[in-house]
DRENKE-94005 format. One record per residue (C-alpha): residue in three letters; x, y, z. Coordinates in steps of 0.5 Angstrom, whole numbers, plus 500, padded with zeros to 3 digits. Example, Ala and Ser with C-alpha at 12.3 -4.5 7.8 and 13.67 -1.06 7.14 Angstrom:
<sites>
Ala525491516;Ser527498514;
</sites>
This chain:
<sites>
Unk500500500;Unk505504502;Unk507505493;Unk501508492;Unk502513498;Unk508515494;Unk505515488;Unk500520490;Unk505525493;Unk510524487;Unk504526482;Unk503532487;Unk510534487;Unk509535479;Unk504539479;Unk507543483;Unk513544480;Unk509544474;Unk503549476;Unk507554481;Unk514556478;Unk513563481;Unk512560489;Unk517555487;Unk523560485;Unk528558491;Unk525551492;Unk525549486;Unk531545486;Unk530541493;Unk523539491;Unk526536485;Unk531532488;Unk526530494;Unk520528487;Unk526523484;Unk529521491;Unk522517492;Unk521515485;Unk528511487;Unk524509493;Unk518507490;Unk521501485;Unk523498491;Unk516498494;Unk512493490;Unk516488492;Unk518490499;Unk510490500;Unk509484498;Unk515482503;Unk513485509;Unk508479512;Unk514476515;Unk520481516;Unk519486522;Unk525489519;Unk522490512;Unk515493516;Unk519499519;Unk523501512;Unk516502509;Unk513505515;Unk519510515;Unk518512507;Unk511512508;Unk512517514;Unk516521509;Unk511522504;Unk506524508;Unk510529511;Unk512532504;Unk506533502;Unk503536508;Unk508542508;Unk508543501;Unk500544500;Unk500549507;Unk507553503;Unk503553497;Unk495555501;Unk500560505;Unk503563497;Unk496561494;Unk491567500;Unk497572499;Unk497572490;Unk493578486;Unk491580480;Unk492587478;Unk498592477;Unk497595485;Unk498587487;Unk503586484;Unk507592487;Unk504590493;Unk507582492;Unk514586491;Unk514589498;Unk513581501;Unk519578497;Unk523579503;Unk519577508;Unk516571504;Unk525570503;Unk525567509;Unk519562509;Unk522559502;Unk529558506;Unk524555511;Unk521550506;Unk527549502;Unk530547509;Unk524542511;Unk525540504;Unk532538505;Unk531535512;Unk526530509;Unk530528502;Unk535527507;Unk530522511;Unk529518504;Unk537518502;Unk538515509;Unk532511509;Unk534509502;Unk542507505;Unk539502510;Unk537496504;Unk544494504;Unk547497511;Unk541493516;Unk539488511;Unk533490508;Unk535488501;Unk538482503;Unk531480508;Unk527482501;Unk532478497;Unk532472502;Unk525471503;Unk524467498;Unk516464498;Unk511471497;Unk505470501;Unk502468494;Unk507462493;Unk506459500;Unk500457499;Unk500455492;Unk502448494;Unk496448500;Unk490450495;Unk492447488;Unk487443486;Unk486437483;Unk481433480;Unk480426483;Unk479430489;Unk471429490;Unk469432496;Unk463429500;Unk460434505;Unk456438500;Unk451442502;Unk447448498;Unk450446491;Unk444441488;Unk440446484;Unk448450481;Unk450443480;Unk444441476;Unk443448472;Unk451449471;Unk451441467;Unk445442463;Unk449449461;Unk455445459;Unk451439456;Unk446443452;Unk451448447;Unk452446440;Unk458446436;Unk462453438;Unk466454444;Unk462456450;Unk466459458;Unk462457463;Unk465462469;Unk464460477;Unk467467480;Unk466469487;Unk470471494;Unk475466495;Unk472460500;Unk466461497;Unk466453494;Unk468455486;Unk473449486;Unk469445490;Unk463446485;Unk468445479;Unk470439481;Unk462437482;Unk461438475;Unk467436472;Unk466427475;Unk458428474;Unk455423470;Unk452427465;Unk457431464;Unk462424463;Unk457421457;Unk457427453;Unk465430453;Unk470425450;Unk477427454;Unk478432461;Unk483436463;Unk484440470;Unk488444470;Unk491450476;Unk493457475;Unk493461480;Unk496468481;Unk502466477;Unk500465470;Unk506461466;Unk502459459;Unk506454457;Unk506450464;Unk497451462;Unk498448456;Unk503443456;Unk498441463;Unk492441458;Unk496438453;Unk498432457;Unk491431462;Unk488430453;Unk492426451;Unk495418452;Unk501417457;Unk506415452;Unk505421449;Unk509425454;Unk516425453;Unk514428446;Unk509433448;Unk514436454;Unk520436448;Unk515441444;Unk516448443;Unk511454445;Unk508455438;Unk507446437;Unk505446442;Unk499451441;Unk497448435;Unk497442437;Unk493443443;Unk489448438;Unk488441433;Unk486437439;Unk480441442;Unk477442435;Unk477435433;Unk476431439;Unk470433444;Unk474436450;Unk472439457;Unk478443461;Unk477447467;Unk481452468;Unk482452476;Unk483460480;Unk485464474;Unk485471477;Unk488477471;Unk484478464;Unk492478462;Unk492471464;Unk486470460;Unk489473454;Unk496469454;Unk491463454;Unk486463450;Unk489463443;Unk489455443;Unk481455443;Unk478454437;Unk471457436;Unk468452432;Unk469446437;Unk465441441;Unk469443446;Unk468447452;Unk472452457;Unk470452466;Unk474457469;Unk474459476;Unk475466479;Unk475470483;Unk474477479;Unk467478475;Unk471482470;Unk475475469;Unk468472467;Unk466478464;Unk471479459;Unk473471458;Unk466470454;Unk461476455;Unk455471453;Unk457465457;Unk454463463;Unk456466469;Unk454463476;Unk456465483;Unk455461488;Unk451463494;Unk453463501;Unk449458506;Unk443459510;Unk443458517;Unk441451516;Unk445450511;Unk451452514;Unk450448521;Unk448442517;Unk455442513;Unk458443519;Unk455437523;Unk456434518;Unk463435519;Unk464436526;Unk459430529;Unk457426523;Unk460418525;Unk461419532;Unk456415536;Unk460415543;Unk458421545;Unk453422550;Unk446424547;Unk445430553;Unk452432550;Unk451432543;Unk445436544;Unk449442547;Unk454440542;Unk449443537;Unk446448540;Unk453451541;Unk454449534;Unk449452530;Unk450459533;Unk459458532;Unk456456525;Unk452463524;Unk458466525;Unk461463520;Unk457468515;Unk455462511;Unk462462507;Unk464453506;Unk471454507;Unk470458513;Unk465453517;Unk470447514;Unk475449517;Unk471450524;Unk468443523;Unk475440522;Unk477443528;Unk471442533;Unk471435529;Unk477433535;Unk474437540;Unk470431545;Unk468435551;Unk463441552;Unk467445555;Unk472445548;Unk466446544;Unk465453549;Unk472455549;Unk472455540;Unk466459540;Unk469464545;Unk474465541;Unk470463534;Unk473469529;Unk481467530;Unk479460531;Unk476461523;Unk481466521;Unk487461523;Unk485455523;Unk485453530;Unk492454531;Unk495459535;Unk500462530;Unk497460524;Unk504458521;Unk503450519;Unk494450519;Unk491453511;Unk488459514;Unk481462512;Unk485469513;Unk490467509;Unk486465502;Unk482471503;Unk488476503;Unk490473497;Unk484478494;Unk488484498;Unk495481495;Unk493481488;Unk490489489;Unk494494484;Unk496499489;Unk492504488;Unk487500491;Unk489498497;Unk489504500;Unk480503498;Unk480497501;Unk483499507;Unk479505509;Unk473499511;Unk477499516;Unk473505519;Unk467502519;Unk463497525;Unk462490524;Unk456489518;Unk455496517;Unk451498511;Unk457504508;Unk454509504;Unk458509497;Unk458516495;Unk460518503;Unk466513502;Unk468515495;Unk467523498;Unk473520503;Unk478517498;Unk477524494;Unk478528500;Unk485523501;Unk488524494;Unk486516493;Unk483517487;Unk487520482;Unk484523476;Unk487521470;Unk488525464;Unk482529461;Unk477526464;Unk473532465;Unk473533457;Unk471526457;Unk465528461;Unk468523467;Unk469526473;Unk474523480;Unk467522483;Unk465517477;Unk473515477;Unk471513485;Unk466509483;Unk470505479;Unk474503484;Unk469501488;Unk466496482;Unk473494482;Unk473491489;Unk466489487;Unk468485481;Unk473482484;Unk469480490;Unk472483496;Unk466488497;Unk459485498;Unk453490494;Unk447492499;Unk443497495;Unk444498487;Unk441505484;Unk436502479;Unk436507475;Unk444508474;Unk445501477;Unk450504481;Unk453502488;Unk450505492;Unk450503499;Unk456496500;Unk459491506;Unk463487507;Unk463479509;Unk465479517;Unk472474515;Unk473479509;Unk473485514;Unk477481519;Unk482481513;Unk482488513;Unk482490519;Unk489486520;Unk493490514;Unk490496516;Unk494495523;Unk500492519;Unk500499516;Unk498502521;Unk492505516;Unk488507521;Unk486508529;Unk479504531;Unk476508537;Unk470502539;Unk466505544;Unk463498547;Unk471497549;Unk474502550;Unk473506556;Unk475515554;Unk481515558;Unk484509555;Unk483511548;Unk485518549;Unk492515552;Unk492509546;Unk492515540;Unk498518544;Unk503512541;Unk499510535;Unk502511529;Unk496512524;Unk493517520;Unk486516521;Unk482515527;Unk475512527;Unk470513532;Unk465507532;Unk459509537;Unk453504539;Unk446506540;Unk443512543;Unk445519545;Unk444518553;Unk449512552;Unk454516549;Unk457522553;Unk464524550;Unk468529554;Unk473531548;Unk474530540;Unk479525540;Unk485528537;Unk492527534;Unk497532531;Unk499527525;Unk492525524;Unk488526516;Unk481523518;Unk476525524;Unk470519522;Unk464519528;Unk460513526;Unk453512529;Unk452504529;Unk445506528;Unk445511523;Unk442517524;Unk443517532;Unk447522535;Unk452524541;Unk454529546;Unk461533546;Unk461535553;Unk467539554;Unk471545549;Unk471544542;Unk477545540;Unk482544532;Unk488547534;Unk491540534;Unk489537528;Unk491541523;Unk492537517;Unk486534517;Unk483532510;Unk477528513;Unk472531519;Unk465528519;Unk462529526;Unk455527524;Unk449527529;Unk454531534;Unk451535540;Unk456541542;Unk456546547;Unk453551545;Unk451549538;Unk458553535;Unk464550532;Unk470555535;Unk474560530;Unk480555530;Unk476552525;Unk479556519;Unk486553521;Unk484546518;Unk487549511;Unk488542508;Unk480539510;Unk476537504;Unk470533507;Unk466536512;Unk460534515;Unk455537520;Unk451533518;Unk445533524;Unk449536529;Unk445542533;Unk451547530;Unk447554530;Unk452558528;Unk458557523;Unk464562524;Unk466566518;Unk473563519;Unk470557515;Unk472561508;Unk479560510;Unk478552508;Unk480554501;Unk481546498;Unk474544501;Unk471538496;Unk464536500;Unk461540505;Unk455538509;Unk451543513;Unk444539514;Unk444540521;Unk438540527;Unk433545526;Unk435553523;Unk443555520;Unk446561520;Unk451562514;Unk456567514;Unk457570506;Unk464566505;Unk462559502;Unk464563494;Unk471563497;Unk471556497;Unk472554489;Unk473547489;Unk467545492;Unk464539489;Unk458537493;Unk455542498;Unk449540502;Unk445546505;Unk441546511;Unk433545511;Unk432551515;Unk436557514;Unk437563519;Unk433569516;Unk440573517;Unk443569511;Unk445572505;Unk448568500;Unk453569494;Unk454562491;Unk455565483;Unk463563485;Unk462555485;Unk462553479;Unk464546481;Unk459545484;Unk456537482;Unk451536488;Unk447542491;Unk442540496;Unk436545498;Unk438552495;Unk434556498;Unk431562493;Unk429567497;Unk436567501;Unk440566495;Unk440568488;Unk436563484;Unk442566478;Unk447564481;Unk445558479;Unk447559472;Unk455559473;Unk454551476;Unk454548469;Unk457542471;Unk451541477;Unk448533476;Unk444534482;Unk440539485;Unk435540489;Unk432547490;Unk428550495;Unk422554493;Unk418559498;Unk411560498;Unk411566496;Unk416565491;Unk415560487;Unk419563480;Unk419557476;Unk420561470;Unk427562473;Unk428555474;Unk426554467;Unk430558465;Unk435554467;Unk436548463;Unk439552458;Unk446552461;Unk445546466;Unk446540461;Unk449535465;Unk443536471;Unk441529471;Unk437529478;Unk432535481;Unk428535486;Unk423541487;Unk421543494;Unk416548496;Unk413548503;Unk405546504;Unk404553509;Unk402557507;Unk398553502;Unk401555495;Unk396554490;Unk397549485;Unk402550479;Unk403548472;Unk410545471;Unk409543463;Unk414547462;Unk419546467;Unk419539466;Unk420539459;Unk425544459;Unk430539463;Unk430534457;Unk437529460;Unk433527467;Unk434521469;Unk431522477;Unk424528478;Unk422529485;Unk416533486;Unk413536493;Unk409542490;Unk401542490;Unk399542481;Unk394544477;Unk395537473;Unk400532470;Unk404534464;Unk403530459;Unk408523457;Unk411527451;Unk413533456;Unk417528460;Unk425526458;Unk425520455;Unk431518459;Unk426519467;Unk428512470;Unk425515477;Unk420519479;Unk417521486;Unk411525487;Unk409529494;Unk402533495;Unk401534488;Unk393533491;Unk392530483;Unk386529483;Unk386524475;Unk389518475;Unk396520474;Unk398512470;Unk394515465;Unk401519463;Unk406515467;Unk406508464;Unk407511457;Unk415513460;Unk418509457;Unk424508461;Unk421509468;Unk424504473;Unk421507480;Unk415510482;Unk413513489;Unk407516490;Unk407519497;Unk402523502;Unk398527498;Unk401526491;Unk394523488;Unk387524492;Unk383521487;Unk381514489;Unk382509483;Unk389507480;Unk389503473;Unk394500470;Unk394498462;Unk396492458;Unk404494456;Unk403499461;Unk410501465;Unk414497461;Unk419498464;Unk418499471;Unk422495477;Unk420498484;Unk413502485;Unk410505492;Unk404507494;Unk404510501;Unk399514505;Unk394515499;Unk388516504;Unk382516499;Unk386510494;Unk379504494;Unk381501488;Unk386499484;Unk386494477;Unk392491474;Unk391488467;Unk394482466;Unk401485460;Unk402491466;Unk408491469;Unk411486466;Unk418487469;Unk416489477;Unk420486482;Unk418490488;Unk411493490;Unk410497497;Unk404498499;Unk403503506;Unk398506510;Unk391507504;Unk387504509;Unk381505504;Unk385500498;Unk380493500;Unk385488497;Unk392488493;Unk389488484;Unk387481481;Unk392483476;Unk398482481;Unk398474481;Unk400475472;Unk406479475;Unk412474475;Unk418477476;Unk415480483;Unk419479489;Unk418482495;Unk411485496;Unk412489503;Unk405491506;Unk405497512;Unk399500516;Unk394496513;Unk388494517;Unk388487519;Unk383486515;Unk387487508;Unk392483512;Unk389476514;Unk386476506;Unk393476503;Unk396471509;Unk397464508;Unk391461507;Unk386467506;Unk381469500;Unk386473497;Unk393469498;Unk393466491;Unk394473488;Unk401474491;Unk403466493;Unk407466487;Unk412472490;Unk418469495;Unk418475499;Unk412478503;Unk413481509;Unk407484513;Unk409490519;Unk404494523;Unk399491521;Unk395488526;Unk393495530;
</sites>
């Protein structure tokens, strides 16, 4: 990780040597020398990475060099920040800027020396490979992490498991893919997290019966991470063909043997199975010895998606699951007490009550819970079973053995994913490290910290590309994705974008062990840790970033100052249940934390409700939240924060901004408060790289000011009653051509009266999302919507026609959300081909809705349905039963009556018995 960290700082020196030659004059030289010092060091950094896991010595030379680079960059942006607030324009600043020179001659001389001082560290760092060793510790460790285990996991054919449990129907629909293809080359790719059972399952298709009788040769081959395309060829090579074969085939050159191998697959019937193959590279070495038209057939393992993808895009791709409950405590029985009948029938009920919670804590992973049932397979006695469960997580991550050092560590198969990572991405698999134990993160709050950090680096003209580093960020996050390190929780239907994301609890065991390795980042429980005792652990961690994880309600939670620490770049509280809040009890203070890039002090309660003036030293922050705090009052100190990207102000209740947000230039992403004390008088015509603003409020700021924002994607805009100048907003479209969501807010009291939007909707032809919270005459016609709207939710809107009428003629519309007061009408109709595309739809709280009829053709692709509290809607339509893409119906607030008709054996349960998932809440009131 630490290459990415001095690649990062090696790329800002250049733009500082590129972008600021007159702030350089002095210094340049220095920076130069201290820029080509750590490209020196970074040659080394890949190797000395992957060496580290087993030398002390090799740990402290990185720590050393990533300390330096953070220290590098650190004065040169507060030297630059400091040249940057003094530099003017005009003849009288430049006279002015004269009269500085002597002055700022010091501060350079200054620079230059704490420049000197650290390339100086480097040289010396750089000096210690030969004189402590640590080139010979690099060079002597002869096995990496990836070729220590290859013997252990190298796979081969003939060995079938047969413990398996949860594989039946894969393995029944992945055979009749395989049988069922004609005469051209099929790839059948099983991908998924490591553990997951892809070999296992492989190896099941590959000695199935059916399977047998319709290839006529096999091979099995095991890639692994270091793919040598002549060793895979010559294996498949020699599982083909006749053992008297052998010698000849070992004695041919790379280009006889693939066209042999070539020949073979055409003519002859073959299946071969390409075990763990991990790069798209690796792919692309091997895949020339394929022919097209064959009978022949490709099963490849592995663990990225994007492998899969790109190997046959229109092959079959399966992930296994992970377990159920059931299913992992049978397989773990099966393992762990299966064929031992000596043991008391009082013991083995224990055994399995203790069992089936261990295996819970397995998180369904097959090499995990295996791994558990060959340990408590050699456990007798109740009070054995007791001591794994007390220590279940390092028992599964290391195999049962206290050192893990001889054992086929859980841990160490799944840290192959973070070996393998580029470097960059390290530094983004780390910072989950952050978060608490199955916490569903928020990406684009993830992505906002990467950026603030400098972890996502943009590369050349991708602005011109219409790609921005936000964009960039997310495919970072598809990365970790594809490669089944990060577990998807919630896609935007509309973008199919990430937006909220986990990981599995072994995975993060993972993360958390590098993150303390590369003392990544300071973790603050607040179960575990009493205020004293984590205040006096920050005084000797090394780390960068500190992570306060906070569990339950405000009561629970009394801190009596931030935790703080002078090298610190990240300031993270986390609510375990989100949207909680805590209280600061003692003075607020950021006099030592100056180099913070990161602050999020979401649900904070602080004294007073004022943050202090020593705000406007934080020079380097970039992300900042005050998300839900009981902030009242922002110091106008908070202009000095020039290199701010994300600012969240959407605090509790009403907030006064002074007019110095248009000095902060290189905002991305600002989220205003919903109330804002009348005092507020905003000037925002600077921010023209704005991509999200969140409740402008028109009346307080200048709704023109919005026309300099020509790189907006979102906003949301805040109409008063009085002051409802749609035209304003209308107009707006001509300039804001990137805009892809908006959202139109204007407040019941007063009542306003109703509006006509036509023109307001079909000015803005590019949106993708539309919500509406206003009263209107009527709906626009479908011809006035973009054709692109993917997502539409309405509020008080008081329709009174049938707004389906218009709606299920969008052709792309993917969700729909009528809320409180959006329709007062009381019948809805959907029509054949209807809402064509339409995944998710909500009725919530239609007070007046009786009827609801669905033709049978409507809402063909509908996959989740939410009806809540539209207590007079007697049943669910009759139409729902042809809905057969339906998955999940989710019924709230509903009378008992229309409850007890849908349940399991109810006069309306035949309507909705074909959908898996049904849940009913707050219905028996």
């Amino acid at each position: 990780m630490a290459e990415a960290i001095v690649s990062v700082t090696v790329q800002k020196l250049g733009e500082f040597l590129l972008e600021e030659p007159l702030f350089l004059f002095g210094i340049g030289d220095q920076v130069k020398q201290l820029q080509d010092e750590l490209k020196r060091l970074r040659c080394f950094l890949k190797d000395a990475d992957e060496k580290q896991r087993k030398s002390e010595r090799v740990r402290n030379w990185i720590a050393e060099i990533r300390e330096a680079a953070y220290d590098a960059e650190d004065l040169l942006e507060a030297f630059f920040l400091k040249a940057e607030s003094k530099k003017g324009k005009g003849i009288k600043k430049v006279f002015r800027r004269l009269s500085c020179i002597m002055s700022e001659a010091v501060s350079l001389h200054s620079v230059g020396s704490e420049i000197r001082e650290i390339t100086t560290r480097l040289t010396k760092i750089a000096a210690s490979m030969k004189d402590y060793g640590i080139k010979e510790a690099m060079d002597g460790e002869s096995l990496s992490l990836f070729d220590s285990l290859r013997e252990q996991r190298q796979s081969f054919p003939y060995a079938v498991e047969h413990n398996l449990v949860g594989l039946e129907q894969s393995l029944e629909k992945l055979v009749n893919d395989l049988v069922s293809g004609g005469e051209k080359l099929r790839v059948m790719s099983i991908y998924g997290m490591g553990g997951l059972g892809k070999t296992t399952l492989a190896r099941q298709v590959f000695h199935h019966s059916i399977v047998r009788r319709h290839f006529d040769r096999f091979a099995w081959v095991y890639v692994s991470q270091e793919c040598r395309r002549r060793h895979v060829w010559q294996e498949i090579l020699l599982n083909l063909s006749y053992k008297d074969e052998n010698q000849r085939i070992l004695s041919l050159r790379d280009e006889q043997l693939g066209e042999e191998l070539h020949r073979f697959l055409k003519r002859t019937k073959c299946l071969v199975v390409l075990d763990d193959i991990w790069g798209t590279d690796a792919w692309d070495g091997l895949k020339h010895v394929f022919p097209h038209e064959t009978g022949s057939n490709i099963v490849l393992t592995t663990r990225n998606k994007e492998v899969a993808l790109y190997a046959d895009p229109r092959g079959v791709l399966h992930e296994p699951r992970l377990l159920t409950h059931e299913e992992s405590w049978e397989l773990l029985e099966k393992i762990s007490l299966q064929g031992r009948d000596n043991l008391e029938p009082m013991l083995v009920k224990k055994l399995e009550e203790i069992g089936k919670q261990m295996a819970i804590k397995c998180g369904g992973l097959p090499l995990a819970i295996t791994v558990l049932g060959g340990l408590l397979a050699m456990k007798n006695t109740l009070n054995q079973w007791q001591r794994v469960q007390e220590n279940i997580t390092p028992y599964v991550s290391n195999g049962g053995s206290s050192n893990g050092s001889k054992s086929m560590m859980v841990a160490d198969v799944l840290s192959l994913s973070y070996e393998d990572l580029p470097a960059h991405l390290k530094q983004c698999f780390l910072y989950f490290a952050h978060y608490p134990e199955d916490f569903e993160v928020h990406v684009g709050t993830l992505v906002s910290y990467w950026i603030a950090e400098g972890m996502v680096m943009p590369v050349k003209h991708t602005e011109e590309s219409g790609m921005t580093v936000e964009d960039i960020g997310q495919d970072y996050l598809e990365e970790l994705v594809k490669r089944s390190i990060v577990m998807v929780g919630k896609r935007d239907i509309v973008t199919s974008e990430v937006m909220t994301c986990r990981m599995h609890d072994l995975m993060r065991e993972v993360c958390l062990q590098k993150a303390e390795q590369e003392s990544f980042v300071q973790v603050v429980d607040s179960r575990q840790q009493e205020e004293d005792e984590a205040l006096r652990s920050l005084l000797t961690n090394t780390s960068r970033r500190i992570s306060v994880q906070i569990h339950g309600g405000a009561e629970e939670h009394r801190i009596e100052r931030l935790y703080m620490s002078s090298q610190c770049r990240s300031l993270v509280y986390l609510m375990k249940n989100q949207g909680s809040q805590w209280t600061l009890l003692g003075k607020v203070s950021f006099r030592k934390m100056k180099l913070l890039r990161v602050l999020d002090l979401e649900g904070a309660q602080i004294k007073g409700g004022k943050l202090p003036d020593d705000v406007g030293d934080l020079i380097h922050l970039r992300n900042f939240s005050l998300r839900l705090t009981n902030v009242k009052e922002l110091t106008s100190c908070i202009g000095n924060l020039t290199l701010m990207i994300t600012l969240d102000l959407f605090v509790k209740g009403r907030l006064y901004i002074p007019d110095v947000i248009w000095k902060l230039k290189r905002l991305r992403h600002l989220c205003m408060p919903s109330e804002l004390d009348p005092r507020t008088k905003l000037d925002l015509s600077t921010l023209r790289n704005l991509q999200q603003l969140w409740d402008f409020p028109v009346g307080q700021c200048n709704p023109r000011d919005l026309l300099a924002m020509t790189s907006l994607r979102r906003l949301s805009i805040n109409l008063s009653s009085q002051n409802t100048d749609f035209e304003v907003v209308s107009s707006l479209s001509r300039v804001l051509k990137r805009l892809r969501g908006l959202t139109i807010n204007v407040p019941c009291e007063p009542m306003p009266p109703p509006v006509d939007i036509t023109q307001l909707v079909s000015a803005f032809t590019n949106l993708s999302e539309l919500e509406l919270f206003l009263k209107l005459e009527k709906l626009p016609g479908e011809q006035s919507f973009s054709s692109d709207l993917g997502a539409l939710r309405l509020w008080q809107c008081g329709l009174v026609d049938d707004p389906f009428l218009v709606l299920e003629k969008l052709p792309n519309l993917k969700i729909l959300q009528l809320f409180e007061g959006s329709f007062v009408g009381s019948e809805l109709h959907c029509s054949v081909n209807g809402f064509p595309q339409l995944h998710s739809l909500t009725l919530s709280q239609l007070e007046n809705l009786e009827e609801w009829t669905v033709e049978d053709g409507a809402m063909i692709r509908l996959v989740s349905l939410e009806l809540k509290c539209c207590k007079k809607l007697k049943s669910v339509p009759e139409g729902t039963r042809f809905l057969k893409n339906l998955q999940e119906v989710e019924i709230g607030n509903m009378t008992k009556a229309f409850k007890d008709k849908l349940a399991s054996g109810g006069e309306d349960f035949y309507k909705i018995q074909h959908v898996p998932c049904v849940v009913f809440e707050y219905c028996d009131l």
